[in-house]
C-alpha positions in Angstrom: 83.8 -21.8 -140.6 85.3 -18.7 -138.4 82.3 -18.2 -136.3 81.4 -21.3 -135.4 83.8 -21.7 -132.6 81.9 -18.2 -131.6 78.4 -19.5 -131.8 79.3 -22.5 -129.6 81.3 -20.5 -126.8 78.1 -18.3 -126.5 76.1 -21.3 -126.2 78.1 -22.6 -123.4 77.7 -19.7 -121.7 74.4 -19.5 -122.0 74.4 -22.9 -120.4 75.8 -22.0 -117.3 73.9 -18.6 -116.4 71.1 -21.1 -117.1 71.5 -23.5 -114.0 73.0 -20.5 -112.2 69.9 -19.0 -112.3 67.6 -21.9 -112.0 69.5 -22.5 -108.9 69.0 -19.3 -107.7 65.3 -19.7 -108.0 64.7 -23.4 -106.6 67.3 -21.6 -103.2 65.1 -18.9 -103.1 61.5 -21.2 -103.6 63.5 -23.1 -101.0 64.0 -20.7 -98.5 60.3 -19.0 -98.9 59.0 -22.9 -98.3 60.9 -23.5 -95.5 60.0 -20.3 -94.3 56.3 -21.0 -94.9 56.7 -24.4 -93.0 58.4 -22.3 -90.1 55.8 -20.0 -89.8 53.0 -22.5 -90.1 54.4 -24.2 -87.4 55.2 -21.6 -85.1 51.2 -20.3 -85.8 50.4 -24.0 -84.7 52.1 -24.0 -81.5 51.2 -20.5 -80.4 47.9 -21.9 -81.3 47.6 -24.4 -79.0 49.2 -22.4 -76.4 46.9 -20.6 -76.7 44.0 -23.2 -75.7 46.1 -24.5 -73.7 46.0 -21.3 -71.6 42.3 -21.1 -72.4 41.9 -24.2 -70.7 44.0 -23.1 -67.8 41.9 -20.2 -67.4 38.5 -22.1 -67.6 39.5 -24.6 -65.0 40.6 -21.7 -63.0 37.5 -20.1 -63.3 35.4 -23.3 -62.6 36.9 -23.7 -59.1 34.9 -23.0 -56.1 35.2 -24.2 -52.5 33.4 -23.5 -49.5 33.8 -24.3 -46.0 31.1 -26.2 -44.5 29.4 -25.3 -41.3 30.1 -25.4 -38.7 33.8 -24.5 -40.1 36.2 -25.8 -37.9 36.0 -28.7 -35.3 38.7 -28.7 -32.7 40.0 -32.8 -32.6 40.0 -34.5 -29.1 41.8 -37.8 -30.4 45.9 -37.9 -30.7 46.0 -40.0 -33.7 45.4 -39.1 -37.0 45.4 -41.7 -39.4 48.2 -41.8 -41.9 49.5 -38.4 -40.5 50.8 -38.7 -37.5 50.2 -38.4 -33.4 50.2 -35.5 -31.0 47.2 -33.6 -31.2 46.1 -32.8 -27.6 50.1 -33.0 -25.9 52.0 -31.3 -29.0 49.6 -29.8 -31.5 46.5 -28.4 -31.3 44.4 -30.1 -34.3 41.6 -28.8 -36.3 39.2 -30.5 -38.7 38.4 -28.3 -41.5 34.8 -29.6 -43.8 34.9 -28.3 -47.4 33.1 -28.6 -50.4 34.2 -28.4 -54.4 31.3 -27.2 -55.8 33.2 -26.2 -59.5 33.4 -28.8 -62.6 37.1 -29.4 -61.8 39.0 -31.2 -59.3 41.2 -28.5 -57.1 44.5 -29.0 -55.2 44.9 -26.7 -52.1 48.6 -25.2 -52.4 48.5 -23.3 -49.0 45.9 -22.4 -46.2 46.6 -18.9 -44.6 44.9 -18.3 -40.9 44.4 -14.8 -39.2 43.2 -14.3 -35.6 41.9 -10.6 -34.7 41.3 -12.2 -30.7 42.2 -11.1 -28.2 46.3 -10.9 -28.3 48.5 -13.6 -28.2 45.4 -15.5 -28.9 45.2 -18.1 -32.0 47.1 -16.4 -35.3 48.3 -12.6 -33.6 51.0 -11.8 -32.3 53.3 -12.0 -30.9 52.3 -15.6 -32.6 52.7 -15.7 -36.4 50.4 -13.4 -38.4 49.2 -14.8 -40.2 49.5 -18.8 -39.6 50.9 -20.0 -42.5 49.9 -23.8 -43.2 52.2 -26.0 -46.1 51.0 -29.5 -46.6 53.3 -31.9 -45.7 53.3 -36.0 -45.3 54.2 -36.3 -41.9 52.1 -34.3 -38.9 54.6 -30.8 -38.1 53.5 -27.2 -36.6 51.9 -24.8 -39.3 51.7 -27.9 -41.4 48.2 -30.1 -43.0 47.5 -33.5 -44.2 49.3 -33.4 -47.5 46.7 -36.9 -48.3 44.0 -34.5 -48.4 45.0 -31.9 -50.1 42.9 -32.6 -53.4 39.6 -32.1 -54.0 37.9 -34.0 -56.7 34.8 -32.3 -58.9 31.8 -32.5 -57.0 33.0 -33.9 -53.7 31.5 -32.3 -50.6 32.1 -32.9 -46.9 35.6 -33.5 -47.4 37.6 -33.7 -44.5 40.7 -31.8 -43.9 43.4 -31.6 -40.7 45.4 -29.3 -39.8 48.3 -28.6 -36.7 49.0 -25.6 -34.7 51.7 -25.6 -31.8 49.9 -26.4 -28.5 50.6 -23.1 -27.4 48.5 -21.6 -30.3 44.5 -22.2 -29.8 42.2 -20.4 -32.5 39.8 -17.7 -30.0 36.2 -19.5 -30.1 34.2 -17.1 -28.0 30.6 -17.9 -26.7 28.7 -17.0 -27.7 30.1 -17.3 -31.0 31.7 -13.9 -32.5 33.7 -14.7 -36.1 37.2 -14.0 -35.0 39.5 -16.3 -37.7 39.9 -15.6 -41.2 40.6 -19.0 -43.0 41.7 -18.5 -46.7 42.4 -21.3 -49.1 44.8 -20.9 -51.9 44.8 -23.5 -54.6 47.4 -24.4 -56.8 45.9 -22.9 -59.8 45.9 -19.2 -58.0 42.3 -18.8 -56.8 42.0 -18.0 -53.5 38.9 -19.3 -51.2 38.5 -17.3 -48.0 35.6 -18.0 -44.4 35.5 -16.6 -41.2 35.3 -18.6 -38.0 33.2 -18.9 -36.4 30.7 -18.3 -38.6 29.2 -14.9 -39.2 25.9 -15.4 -37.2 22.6 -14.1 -39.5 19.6 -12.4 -37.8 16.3 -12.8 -39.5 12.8 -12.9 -38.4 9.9 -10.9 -37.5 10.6 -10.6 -33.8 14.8 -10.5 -34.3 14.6 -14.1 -33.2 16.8 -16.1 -35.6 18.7 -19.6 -36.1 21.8 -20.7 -37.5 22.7 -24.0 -38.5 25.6 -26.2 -37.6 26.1 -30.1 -38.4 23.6 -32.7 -39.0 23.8 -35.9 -38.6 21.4 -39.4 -39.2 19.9 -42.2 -37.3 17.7 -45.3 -38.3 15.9 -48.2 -36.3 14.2 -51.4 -37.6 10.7 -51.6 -37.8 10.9 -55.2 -39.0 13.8 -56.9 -40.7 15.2 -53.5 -41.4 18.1 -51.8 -40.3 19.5 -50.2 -36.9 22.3 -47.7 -36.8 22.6 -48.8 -33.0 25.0 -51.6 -35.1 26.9 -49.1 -37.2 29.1 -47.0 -35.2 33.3 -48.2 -34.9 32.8 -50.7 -31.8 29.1 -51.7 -31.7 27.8 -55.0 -31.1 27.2 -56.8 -34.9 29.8 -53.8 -36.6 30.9 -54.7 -39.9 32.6 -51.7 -41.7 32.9 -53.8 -45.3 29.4 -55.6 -45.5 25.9 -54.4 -43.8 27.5 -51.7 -41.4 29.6 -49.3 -43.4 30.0 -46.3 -40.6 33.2 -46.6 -38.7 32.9 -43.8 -36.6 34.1 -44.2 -32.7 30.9 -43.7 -30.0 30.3 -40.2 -27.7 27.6 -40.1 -25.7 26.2 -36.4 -26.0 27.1 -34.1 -26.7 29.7 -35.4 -29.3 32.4 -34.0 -31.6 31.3 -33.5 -35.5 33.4 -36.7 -36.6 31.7 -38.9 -33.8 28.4 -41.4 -33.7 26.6 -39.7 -31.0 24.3 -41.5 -28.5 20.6 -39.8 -27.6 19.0 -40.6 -24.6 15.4 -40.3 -23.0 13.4 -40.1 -26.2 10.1 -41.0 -25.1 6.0 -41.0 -26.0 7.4 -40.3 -29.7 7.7 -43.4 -30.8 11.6 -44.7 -30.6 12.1 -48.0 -29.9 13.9 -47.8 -26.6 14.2 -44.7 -25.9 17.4 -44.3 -27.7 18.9 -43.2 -31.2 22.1 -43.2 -32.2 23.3 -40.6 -35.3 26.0 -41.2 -37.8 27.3 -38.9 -40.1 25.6 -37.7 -42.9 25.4 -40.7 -45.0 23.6 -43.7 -45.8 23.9 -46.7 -48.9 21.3 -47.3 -51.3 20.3 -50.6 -49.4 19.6 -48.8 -45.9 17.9 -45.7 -47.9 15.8 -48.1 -49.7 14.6 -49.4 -47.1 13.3 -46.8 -45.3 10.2 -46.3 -48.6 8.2 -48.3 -50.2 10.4 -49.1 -53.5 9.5 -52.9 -54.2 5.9 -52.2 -53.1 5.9 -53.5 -50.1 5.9 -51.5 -46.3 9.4 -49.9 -45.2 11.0 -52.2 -42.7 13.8 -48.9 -41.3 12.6 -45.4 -39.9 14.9 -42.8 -40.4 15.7 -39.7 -38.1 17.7 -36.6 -38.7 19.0 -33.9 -36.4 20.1 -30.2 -37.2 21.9 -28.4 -34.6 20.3 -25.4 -34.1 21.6 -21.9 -32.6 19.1 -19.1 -31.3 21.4 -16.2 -33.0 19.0 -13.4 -32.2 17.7 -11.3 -29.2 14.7 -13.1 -28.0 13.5 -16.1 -26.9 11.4 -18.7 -29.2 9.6 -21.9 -28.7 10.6 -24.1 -31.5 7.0 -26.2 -31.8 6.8 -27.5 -34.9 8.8 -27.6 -38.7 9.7 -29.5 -41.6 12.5 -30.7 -43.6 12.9 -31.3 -47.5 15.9 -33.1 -49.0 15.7 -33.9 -53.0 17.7 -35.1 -55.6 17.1 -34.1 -59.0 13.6 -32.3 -57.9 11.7 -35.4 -58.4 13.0 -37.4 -55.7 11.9 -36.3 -52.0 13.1 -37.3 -48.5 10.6 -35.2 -46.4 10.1 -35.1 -42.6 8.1 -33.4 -39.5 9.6 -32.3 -36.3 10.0 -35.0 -33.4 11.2 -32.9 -31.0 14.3 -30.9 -30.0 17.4 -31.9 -27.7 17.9 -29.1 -25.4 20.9 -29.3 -22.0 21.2 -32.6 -22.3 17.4 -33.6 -22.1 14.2 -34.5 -24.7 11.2 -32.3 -25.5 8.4 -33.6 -27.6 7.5 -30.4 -30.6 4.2 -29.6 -28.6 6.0 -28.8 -25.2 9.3 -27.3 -26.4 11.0 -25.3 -24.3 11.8 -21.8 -24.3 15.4 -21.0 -26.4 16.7 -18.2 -25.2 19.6 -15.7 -27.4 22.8 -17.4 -27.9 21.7 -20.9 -26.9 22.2 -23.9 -29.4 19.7 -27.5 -29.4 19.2 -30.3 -31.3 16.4 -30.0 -33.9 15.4 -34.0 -34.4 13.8 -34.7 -37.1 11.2 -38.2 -38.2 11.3 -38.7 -41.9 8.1 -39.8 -42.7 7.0 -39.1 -46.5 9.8 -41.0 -49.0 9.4 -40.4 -52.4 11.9 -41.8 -54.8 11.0 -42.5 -58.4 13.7 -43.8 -60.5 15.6 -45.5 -57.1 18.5 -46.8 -57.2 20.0 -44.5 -60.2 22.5 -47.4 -60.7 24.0 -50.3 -59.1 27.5 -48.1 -58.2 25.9 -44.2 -58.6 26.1 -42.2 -55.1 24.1 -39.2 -55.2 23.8 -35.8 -52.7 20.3 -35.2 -51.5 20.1 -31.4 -50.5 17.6 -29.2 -49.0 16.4 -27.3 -46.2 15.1 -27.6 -42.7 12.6 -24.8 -41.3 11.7 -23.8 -37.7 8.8 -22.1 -36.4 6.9 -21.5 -32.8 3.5 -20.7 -34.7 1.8 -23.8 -32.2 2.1 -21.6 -29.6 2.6 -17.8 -30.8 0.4 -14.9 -32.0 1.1 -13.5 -35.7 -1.2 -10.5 -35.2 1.0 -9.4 -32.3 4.2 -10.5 -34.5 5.4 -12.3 -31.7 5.4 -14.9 -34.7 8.4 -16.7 -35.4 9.4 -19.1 -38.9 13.1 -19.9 -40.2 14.3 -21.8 -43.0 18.4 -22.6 -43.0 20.0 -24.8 -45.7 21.6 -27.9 -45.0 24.7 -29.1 -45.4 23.3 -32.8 -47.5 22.8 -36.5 -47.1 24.9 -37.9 -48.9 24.1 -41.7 -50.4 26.7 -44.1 -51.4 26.3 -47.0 -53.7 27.8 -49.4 -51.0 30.4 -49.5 -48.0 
């Protein structure tokens, strides 16, 4: 009877160190599973920082922009839609082409220009060095079009102005001698860098050589077809949202890069009145399609094409005959012979060209005669880029045994082909 009051005061005791140390264990299971949860979710977000900085890197390494020849175009027109006024009294304005040729769309953070001209001239001192251009909404010195500023994957030709004081005038010597370096800088770090003009290449077997600048199209009606006499900005019959898509104002030549241009005295080729007019480089599906024989029956438009040309090396060459080849996805072909070349205002058939002497630019116009297209249209609302080449050569007239032989194949800058207006 004595130690019973002993048994059940150990008993009690032992009752106590029991949930003392069961609570012990659940704190400390507790804290190692909350830890666990901690860590796991500390893994998961460094995780998918780091693919999010994968992915950063990848699109940073996908980017890549060029600059279009013929690089810059000086603008002639005050106005610039959306931006502002002023070029020609205030600014001096500068069109600059470029292509995004990466898998990602690119937004250009800051454009840096450097002039090594004569001094004082363009981006020297004692004028900035270098220019430094910000986008910004509203047309400023040192400043471009902040609407343009973004690039998406894949686009090319795309157009981009920019403002300089009027006192400040990029050096464009002639003949041309690369004395601007343009670099891009986009928002992801990558930097994108041209000269200006553009480094001029010398090839050939007698140093005679050509360099390419713009191209541009032109089309008349055979029958019931199409005329791009209609489709520049204030032509008889224009209508930018239906047939007519071009809205580009009318110079007769020579004429600025974002101009229609008018060709005169074309004659004993072929061309309907004597006269083409070129567009820039793009057509829609209908106009295209027009041009071959897609539904089986004849065409009912002929199309034209001209290259500008530049003689960049030491002698002179007769540029008789050549070709051109434009394709989109290697089974469709828009193939053509040479007409003729433009040359000081005035048209030369390809069997009596005249004589292009060193540092002298023409027209290289083109007659696309062989159409082959064999899954055409590729849908109702696809536009597609048809590139290639154009080539060159004076073989009608020259002697290879002598090497006074001359040939020259240049790529071009594309034809683009839009689903509609």
């Amino acid at each position: 009877m004595v130690l019973r009051p002993l048994i059940l005061g150990f008993g009690r005791r032992r009752a106590v160190s029991t949930v003392i140390g069961g609570t012990i264990v659940l704190t400390l299971l507790l804290t190692a599973l909350g830890t666990m949860v901690y860590v796991s979710q500390q893994y998961n977000q460094y995780q998918q920082l780091v693919k999010k900085m994968g992915q950063s890197d990848s699109k940073q390494f996908s980017e890549k922009l060029i600059i279009n020849s013929p690089g810059l175009a000086r603008l002639t027109s005050a106005a610039i839609s959306g931006w502002g006024t002023g070029c020609t009294t205030t600014y001096n304005c500068y069109n600059i082409t470029i292509s995004n040729l990466g898998g990602v769309g690119v937004q250009i953070a800051r454009i840096y220009i450097n002039s090594t001209g004569p001094a004082g001239s363009g981006c020297s001192s004692p004028n900035p060095q270098p220019c430094i251009l910000n986008p910004t909404g509203a047309i400023a010195p040192y400043a471009f079009n902040q609407a343009n500023q973004f690039l998406n994957p894949g686009e090319v030709n795309h157009p981009l102005v920019f403002a300089l004081p009027i006192a400040v005038s990029l050096p464009n010597p002639n003949p041309a001698f690369p004395q601007n370096t343009v670099v891009i800088a986009t928002a992801r770090g990558n930097v994108f860098s041209s000269q200006w003009p553009f480094q001029l290449q010398v090839f050939g077997q007698s140093q005679s050589a050509f360099s390419t600048g713009i191209m541009k199209v032109a089309y008349q009606t055979i029958s019931g077809g199409y005329d791009s006499s209609h489709d520049y900005s204030n032509a008889s019959g224009h209508t930018p949202t239906t047939t007519y898509c071009h809205n580009e104002p009318l110079q007769i030549y020579p004429a600025a890069s974002n101009y229609a241009e008018k060709l005169t005295g074309i004659s004993g080729v072929g061309v309907t009145g004597n006269t083409l007019y070129f567009l820039n480089p793009w057509v829609t599906q209908t106009i295209l399609g027009s041009t071959v024989n897609v539904d089986g029956g004849p065409p009912t438009t002929q199309m034209y094409i001209y290259v500008i040309i530049i003689n960049t090396g030491q002698t002179t060459y007769m540029p008789t005959s050549g070709s051109i080849d434009l394709t989109w996805y290697g089974q469709n072909h828009l193939d053509g012979t040479l007409l003729g070349v433009y040359y000081n205002g005035a048209f030369y058939a390809a069997a009596s060209a005249p004589s292009i002497t060193p540092r002298t630019s023409y027209y290289a116009i083109y007659k696309m005669s062989t159409m082959k297209l064999d899954l055409w249209p590729p849908s109702p609302t696809a536009s597609v880029m048809f590139w290639g080449d154009a080539s060159i050569t004076d073989g009608y007239l020259s002697n290879s045994e002598d090497q006074t032989y001359f040939s020259g194949t240049v790529l071009l800058s594309g034809l683009w082909v839009r689903s509609s207006c």
